[in-house]
C-alpha positions as CSV (number, residue, x, y, z in Angstrom):
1,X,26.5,-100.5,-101.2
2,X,29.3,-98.5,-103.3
3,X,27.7,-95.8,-105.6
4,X,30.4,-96.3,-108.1
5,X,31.8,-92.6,-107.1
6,X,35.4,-92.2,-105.7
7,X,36.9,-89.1,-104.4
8,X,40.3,-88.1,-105.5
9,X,42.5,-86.2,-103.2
10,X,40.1,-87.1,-99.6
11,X,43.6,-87.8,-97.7
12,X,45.0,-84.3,-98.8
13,X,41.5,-82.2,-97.9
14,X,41.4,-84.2,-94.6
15,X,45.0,-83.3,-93.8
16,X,44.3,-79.5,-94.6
17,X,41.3,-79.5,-92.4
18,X,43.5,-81.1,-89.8
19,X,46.0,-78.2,-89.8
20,X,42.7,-75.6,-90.2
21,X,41.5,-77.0,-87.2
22,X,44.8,-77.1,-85.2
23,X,46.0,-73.4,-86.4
24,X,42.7,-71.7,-86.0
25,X,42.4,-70.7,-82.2
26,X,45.5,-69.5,-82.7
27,X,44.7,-67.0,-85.1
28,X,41.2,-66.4,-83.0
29,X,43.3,-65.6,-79.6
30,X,45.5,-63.3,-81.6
31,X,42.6,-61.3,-83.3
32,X,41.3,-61.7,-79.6
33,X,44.5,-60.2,-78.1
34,X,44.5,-56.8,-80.9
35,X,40.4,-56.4,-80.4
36,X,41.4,-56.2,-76.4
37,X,44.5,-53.9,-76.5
38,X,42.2,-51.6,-78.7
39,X,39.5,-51.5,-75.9
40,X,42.5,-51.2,-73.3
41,X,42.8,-48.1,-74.9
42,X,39.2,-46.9,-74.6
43,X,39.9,-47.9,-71.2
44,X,42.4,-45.5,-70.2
45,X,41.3,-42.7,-72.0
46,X,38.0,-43.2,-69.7
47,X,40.3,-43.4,-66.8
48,X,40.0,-40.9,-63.8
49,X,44.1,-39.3,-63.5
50,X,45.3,-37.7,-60.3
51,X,48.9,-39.4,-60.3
52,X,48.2,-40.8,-63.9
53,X,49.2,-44.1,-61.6
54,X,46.3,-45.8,-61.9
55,X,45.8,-45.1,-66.1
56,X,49.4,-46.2,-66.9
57,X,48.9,-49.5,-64.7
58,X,46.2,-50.8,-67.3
59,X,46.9,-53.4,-69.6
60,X,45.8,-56.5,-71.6
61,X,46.4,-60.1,-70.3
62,X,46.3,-63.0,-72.4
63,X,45.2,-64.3,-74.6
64,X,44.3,-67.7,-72.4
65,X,42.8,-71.0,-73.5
66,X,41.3,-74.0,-72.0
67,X,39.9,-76.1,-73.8
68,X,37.5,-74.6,-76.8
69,X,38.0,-71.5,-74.2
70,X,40.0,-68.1,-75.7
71,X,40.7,-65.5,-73.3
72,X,41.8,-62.0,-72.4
73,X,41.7,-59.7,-69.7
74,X,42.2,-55.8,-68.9
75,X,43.4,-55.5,-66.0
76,X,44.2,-52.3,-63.4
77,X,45.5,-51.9,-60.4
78,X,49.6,-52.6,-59.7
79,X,50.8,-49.6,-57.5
80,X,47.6,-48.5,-57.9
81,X,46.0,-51.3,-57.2
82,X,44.5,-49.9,-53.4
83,X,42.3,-47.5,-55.3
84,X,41.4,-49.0,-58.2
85,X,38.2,-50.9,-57.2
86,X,37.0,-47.5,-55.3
87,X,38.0,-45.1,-58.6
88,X,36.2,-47.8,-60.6
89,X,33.0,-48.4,-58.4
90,X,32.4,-44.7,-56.7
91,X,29.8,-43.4,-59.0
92,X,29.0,-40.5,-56.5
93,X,32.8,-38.9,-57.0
94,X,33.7,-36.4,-58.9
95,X,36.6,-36.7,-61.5
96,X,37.9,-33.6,-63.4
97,X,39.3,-36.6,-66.0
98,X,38.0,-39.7,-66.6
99,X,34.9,-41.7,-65.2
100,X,34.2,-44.2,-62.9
101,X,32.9,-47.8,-64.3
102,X,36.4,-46.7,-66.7
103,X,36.6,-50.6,-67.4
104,X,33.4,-51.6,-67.2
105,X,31.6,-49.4,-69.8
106,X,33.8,-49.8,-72.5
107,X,33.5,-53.7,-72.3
108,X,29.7,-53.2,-72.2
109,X,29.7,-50.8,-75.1
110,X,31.9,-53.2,-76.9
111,X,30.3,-57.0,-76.4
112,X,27.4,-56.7,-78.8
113,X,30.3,-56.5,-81.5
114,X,33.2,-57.9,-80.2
115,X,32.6,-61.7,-81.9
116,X,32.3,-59.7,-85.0
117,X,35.3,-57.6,-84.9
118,X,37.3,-60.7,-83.7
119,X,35.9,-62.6,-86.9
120,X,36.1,-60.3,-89.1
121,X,40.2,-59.8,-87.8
122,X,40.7,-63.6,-88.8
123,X,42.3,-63.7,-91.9
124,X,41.0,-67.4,-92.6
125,X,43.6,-67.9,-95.7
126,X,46.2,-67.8,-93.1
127,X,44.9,-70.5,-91.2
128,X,44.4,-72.5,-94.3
């Protein structure tokens, strides 16, 4: 039963959420991206050095997507990649710089507010 109302301009606010929806993850995955290189960062200033081998192979992967899925990694290893597990895992050792879990406590201290800094990175006039 028509209510007598018509909207005016439905095809041009359909087509704009269209192109919001289709630009979007790529604006997320690129807040993503700066949010991890920050934390890649953290990561090697955490980092135990002997060679400085092990710090300088550290770096951000990504962004990915699959699906509603966005993405990044740090990773470590490279040439140092046979003692970057046991740097990162020996909690017993001793390290003059740096500390082991290097990786692992930075993301942990991070994740309560990551979805938040990654939001709040979004500038959502861009995407529109």
């Amino acid at each position: 039963m028509p209510s007598g109302m018509r909207l005016e301009g439905a095809d041009k606010i359909k087509a704009r959420l269209t192109a919001f929806e289709r630009r979007f993850p790529d604006h997320v995955a690129n807040a993503l991206r700066i949010e991890t290189e920050i934390e890649a960062t953290e990561c090697k200033r955490r980092t135990p050095v002997d060679t400085g081998a092990l710090r300088a192979s550290i770096h951000v992967e990504g962004p990915e997507r699959e699906g509603r899925r966005i993405w990044t990694s740090i990773v470590a290893g490279g040439v140092a990649a046979s003692y970057a597990l046991i740097v990162h895992e020996d909690m017993e050792a001793f390290h003059k710089v740096g500390q082991a879990k290097y990786i692992e406590s930075v993301i942990l201290e991070s994740r309560p507010y990551m979805a938040q800094r990654v939001a709040a990175r979004v500038d959502f006039a861009a995407v529109v």
